[in-house]
Residue, then its C-alpha position, 0 to 999 in steps of 0.5 A: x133393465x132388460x130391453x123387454x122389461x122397457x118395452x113393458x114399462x112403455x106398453x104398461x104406461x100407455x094403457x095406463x093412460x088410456x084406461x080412462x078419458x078425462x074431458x072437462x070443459x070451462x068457459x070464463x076469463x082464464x088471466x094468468x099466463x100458464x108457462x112450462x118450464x121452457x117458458x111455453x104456454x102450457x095446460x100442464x099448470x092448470x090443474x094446480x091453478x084450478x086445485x089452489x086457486x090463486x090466479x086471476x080468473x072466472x072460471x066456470x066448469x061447464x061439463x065433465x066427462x069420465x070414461x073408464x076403460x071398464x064402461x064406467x061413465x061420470x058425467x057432469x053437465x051444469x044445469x044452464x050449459x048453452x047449445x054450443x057449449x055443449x058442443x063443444x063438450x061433445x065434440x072434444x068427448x069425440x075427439x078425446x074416444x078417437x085418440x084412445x081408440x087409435x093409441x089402443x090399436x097402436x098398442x095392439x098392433x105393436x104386442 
């Protein structure tokens, strides 16, 4: 593979990533260690904790939040979601659009 096709692949995954901001926020009792395989404590593994359900945990997913890059928004927010919790909903939508937004301008700059 050519430097240029490489540096297309990496240019073509960034926006790929990019394309759309997903925030989900929870609240509850999370009491299974979520490792990497550096033994680390990591998110990556939450998704399969969320997705088969075997772990000790009371979770509750408060707000979900969908941005797609052609304006498109999902939004979820349970019916019972406290004034902080949504704050922090809020603010982790803020800070996820001002990653994008920056990862975007890098791109450019870089093209």
């Amino acid at each position: 593979m050519s430097t240029l096709e490489t540096y297309a692949n990496k240019i073509g995954k960034a926006l790929s990533d990019v394309s759309s901001l997903n925030v989900r926020t929870f609240s509850g009792d999370l009491n299974t260690i979520i490792e990497n395989s550096d033994g680390n404590l990591s998110t990556e593994g939450l998704d399969n904790v969320l997705l088969t359900g075997t772990t000790n945990a009371n979770l509750k997913l408060e707000a979900l939040t969908v941005m797609r890059i052609d304006g498109d928004i999902d939004q979820f927010v349970t019916t019972d979601i406290s004034k902080d919790m949504k704050a922090i909903h809020d603010d982790a939508v803020e800070t996820g659009k001002a990653t994008r937004t920056a990862i975007i301008d890098f791109v450019k700059s870089v093209v």
